[in-house]
C-alpha positions as CSV (number, residue, x, y, z in Angstrom):
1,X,86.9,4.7,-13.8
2,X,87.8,1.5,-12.7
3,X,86.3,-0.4,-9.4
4,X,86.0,-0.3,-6.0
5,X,86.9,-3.3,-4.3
6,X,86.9,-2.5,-0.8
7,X,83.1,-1.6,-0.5
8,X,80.5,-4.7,-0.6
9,X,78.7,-4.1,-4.3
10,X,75.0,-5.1,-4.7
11,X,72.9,-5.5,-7.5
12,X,69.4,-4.0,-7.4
13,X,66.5,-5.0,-9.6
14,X,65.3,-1.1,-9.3
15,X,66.0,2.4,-10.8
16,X,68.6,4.5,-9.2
17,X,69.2,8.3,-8.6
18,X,71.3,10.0,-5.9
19,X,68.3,11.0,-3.0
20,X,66.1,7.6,-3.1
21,X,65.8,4.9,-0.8
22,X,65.5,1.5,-1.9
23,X,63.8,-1.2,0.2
24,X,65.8,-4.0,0.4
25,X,63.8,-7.7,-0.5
26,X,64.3,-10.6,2.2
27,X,67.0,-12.4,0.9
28,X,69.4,-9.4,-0.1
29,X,68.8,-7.8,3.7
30,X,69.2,-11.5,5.3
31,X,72.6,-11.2,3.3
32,X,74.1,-8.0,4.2
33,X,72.6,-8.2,8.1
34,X,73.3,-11.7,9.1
35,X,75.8,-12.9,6.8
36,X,78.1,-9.4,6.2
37,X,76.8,-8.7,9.2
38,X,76.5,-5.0,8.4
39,X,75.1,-2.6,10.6
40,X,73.5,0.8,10.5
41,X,75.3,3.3,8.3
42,X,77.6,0.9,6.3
43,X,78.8,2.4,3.4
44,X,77.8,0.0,-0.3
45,X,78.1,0.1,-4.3
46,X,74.6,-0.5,-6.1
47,X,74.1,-1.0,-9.3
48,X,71.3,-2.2,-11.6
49,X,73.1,-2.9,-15.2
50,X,71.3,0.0,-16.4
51,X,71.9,3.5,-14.7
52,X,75.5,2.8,-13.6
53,X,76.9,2.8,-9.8
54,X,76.0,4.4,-7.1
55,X,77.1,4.6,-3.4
56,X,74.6,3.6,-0.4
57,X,74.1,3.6,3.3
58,X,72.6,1.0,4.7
59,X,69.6,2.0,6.9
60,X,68.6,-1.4,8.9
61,X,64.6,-1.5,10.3
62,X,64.8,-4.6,12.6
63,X,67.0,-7.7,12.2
64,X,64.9,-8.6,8.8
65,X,64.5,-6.0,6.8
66,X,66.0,-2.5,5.5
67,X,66.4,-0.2,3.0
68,X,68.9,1.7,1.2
69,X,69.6,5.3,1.0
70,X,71.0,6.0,-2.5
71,X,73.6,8.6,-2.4
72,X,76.0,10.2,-5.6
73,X,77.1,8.0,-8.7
74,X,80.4,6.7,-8.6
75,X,80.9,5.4,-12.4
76,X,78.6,5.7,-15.4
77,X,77.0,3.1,-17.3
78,X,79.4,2.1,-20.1
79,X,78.5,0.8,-23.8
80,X,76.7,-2.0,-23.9
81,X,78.9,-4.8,-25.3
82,X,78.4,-5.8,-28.5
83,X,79.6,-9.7,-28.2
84,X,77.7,-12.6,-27.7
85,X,78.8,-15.3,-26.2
86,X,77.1,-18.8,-27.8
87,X,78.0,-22.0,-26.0
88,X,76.8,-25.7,-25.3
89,X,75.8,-26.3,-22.3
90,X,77.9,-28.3,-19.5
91,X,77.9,-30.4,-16.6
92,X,76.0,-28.0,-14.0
93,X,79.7,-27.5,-12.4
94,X,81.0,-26.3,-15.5
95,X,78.4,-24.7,-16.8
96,X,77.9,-21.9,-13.5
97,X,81.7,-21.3,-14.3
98,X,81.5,-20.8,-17.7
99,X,78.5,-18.4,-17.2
100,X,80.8,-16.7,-14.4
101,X,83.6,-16.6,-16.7
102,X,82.0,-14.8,-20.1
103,X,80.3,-12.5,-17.4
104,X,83.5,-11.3,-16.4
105,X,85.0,-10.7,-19.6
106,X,82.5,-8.7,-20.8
107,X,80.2,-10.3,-23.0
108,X,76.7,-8.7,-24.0
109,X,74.5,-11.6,-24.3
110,X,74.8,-15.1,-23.1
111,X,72.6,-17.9,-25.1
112,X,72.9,-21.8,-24.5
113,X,73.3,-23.6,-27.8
114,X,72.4,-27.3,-28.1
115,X,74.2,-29.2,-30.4
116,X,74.6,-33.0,-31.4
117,X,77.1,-33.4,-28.7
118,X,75.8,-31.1,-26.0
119,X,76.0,-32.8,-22.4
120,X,72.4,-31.0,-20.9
121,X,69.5,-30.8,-23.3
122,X,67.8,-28.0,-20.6
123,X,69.2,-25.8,-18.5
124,X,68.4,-23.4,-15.6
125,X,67.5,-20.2,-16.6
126,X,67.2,-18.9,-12.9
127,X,69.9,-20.4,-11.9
128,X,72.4,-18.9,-15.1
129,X,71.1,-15.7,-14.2
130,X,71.7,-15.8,-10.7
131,X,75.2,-16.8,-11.6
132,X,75.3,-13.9,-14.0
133,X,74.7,-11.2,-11.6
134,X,76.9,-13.0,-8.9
135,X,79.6,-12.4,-11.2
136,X,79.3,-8.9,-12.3
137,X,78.8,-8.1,-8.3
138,X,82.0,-9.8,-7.2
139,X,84.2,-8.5,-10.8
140,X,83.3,-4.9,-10.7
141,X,81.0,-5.0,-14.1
142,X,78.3,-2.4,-14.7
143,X,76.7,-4.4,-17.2
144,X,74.4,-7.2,-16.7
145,X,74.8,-9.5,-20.1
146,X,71.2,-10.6,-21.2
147,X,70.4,-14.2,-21.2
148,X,68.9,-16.1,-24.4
149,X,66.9,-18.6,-24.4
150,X,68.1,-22.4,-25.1
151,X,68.1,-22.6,-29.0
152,X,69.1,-25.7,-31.3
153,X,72.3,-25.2,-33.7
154,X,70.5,-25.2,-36.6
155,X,67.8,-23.1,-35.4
156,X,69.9,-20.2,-34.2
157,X,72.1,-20.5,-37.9
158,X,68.7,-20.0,-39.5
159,X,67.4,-17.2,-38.0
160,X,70.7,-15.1,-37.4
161,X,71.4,-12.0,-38.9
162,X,73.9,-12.5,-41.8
163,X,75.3,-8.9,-40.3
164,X,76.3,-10.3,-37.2
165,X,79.2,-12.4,-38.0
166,X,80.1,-15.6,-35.9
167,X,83.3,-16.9,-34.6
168,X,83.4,-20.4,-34.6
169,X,85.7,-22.1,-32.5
170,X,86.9,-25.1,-34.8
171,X,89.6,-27.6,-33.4
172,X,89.9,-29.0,-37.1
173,X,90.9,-25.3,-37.9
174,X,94.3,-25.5,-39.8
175,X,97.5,-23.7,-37.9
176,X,97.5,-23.0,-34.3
177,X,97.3,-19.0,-33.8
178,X,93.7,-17.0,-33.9
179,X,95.5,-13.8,-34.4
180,X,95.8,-14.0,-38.3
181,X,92.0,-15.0,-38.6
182,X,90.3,-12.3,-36.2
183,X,92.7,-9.4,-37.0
184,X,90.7,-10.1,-40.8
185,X,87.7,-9.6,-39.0
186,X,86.3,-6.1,-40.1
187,X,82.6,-6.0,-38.2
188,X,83.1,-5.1,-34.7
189,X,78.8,-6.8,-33.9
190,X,80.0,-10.1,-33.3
191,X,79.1,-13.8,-31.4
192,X,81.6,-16.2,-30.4
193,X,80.2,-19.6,-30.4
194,X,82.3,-22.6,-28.3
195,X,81.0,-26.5,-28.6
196,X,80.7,-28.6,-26.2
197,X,82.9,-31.8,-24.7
198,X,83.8,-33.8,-27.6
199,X,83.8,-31.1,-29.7
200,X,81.4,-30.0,-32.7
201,X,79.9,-33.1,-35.5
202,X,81.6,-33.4,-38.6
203,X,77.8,-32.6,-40.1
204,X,77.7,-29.7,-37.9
205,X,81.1,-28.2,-39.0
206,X,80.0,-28.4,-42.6
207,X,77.3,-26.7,-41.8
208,X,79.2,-24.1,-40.2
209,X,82.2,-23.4,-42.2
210,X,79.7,-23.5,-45.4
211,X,78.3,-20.4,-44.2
212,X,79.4,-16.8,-45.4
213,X,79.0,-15.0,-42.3
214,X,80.7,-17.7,-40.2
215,X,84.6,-17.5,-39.4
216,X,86.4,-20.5,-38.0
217,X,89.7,-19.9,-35.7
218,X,91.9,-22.5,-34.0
219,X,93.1,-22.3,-30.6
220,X,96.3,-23.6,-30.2
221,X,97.9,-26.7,-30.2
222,X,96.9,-28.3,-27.2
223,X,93.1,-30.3,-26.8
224,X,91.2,-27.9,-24.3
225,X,88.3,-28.6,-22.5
226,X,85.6,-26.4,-23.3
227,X,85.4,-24.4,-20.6
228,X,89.1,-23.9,-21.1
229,X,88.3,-23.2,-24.6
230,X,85.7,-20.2,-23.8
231,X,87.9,-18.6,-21.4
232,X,91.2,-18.7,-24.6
233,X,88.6,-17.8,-27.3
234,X,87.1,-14.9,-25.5
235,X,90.2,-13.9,-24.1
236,X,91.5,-14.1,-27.9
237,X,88.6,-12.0,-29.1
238,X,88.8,-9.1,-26.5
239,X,92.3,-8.5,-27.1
240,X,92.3,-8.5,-31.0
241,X,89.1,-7.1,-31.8
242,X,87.4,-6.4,-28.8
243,X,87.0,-3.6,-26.2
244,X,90.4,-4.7,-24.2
């Protein structure tokens, strides 16, 4: 079943089952009361990335706090997705729109990857996830992709499970179309991994293409920037081999 787009959605960091009522924190009742400016009895979607969707009245105590009363489910929790998104992190900008972007198309876990010519060498954890749930809110996702921690290149090659194969967005890649490489593709557990500006080292594209369990795809003729890059490679990945 596919969205609702005419009722405000919300996030809760609660469980959910038709009969409770939810207390709203500060800044989520600030939101809907002085920003939406909702009043008693508006009709919401919750959600908590775990239980599926469920519709709400809004029951306002004051100007500054409320609660909400948790009526029937609308849509069930769907599969959890079973891609990863792996990508270098960019200029702060960038980077919320990236985060933004791989939310909406449905990847399962989201983990910064620092390589030799990665533009941030920390990021904002509180601040990716806030962008995360932002995004799932606005797009109509159920699921709330988990966030990994910030991992060096040849850390996360390391430890990764051989089982889990990872496509490897390679401008060097010979030919232009990703069709012929992912259609080859047989495990449906996969991680796409993008580089950042400037691209991937020559050491670390050795290191990449040298390994079994690692499959390299162009995309296209034309230089990309990498957030350009994520959005055609996951878009690439979805439809091909994916859940699209």
């Amino acid at each position: 079943m596919r969205a609702n787009y005419k009722l405000q959605r919300l996030y809760l960091d609660a469980p959910l089952a038709s009969g409770d009522v939810v207390p709203l924190g500060k800044e989520q009742a600030h939101y809907l009361l002085s920003v939406l400016r909702l009043e008693d009895g508006a009709e919401l979607l919750v959600f908590n990335g775990r239980e599926g969707e469920y519709a709400a009245t809004l029951r306002p105590s004051g100007k500054k706090a409320a609660t909400l009363e948790i009526g029937g489910q609308t849509r069930s929790q769907p599969p959890h997705s079973r891609l990863d998104f792996l990508f270098a992190p960019l200029k702060v900008g960038r980077l919320d729109y990236l985060v933004q972007k791989a939310t909406e198309m449905g990847v399962g876990r989201i983990t910064p990857v620092f390589t030799d010519h990665t533009q941030l060498h920390k990021v904002n954890a509180e601040r990716l996830h806030a962008n995360i749930l932002e995004a799932a809110e606005q797009c109509g996702n159920l699921a709330i992709p988990a966030l990994g921690d910030g991992v060096r290149l040849e850390a996360l090659l390391t430890n990764w499970d051989p089982a889990r194969r990872i496509i490897f967005c390679n401008e060097s890649e010979a030919g232009n179309n990703p069709a012929a490489a992912l259609s080859a593709i047989a495990e449906r557990n996969l991680a796409l991994l993008v580089g950042p500006e400037g691209g991937f080292s020559e050491r670390e594209r050795k290191m990449l293409t040298g390994l079994a369990f690692v499959t390299p795809i162009p995309l296209g003729p034309r230089i990309l920037r990498a957030d350009t890059a994520a959005v055609a490679a996951l878009t690439a990945v979805q439809m091909t081999i994916g859940d699209w």
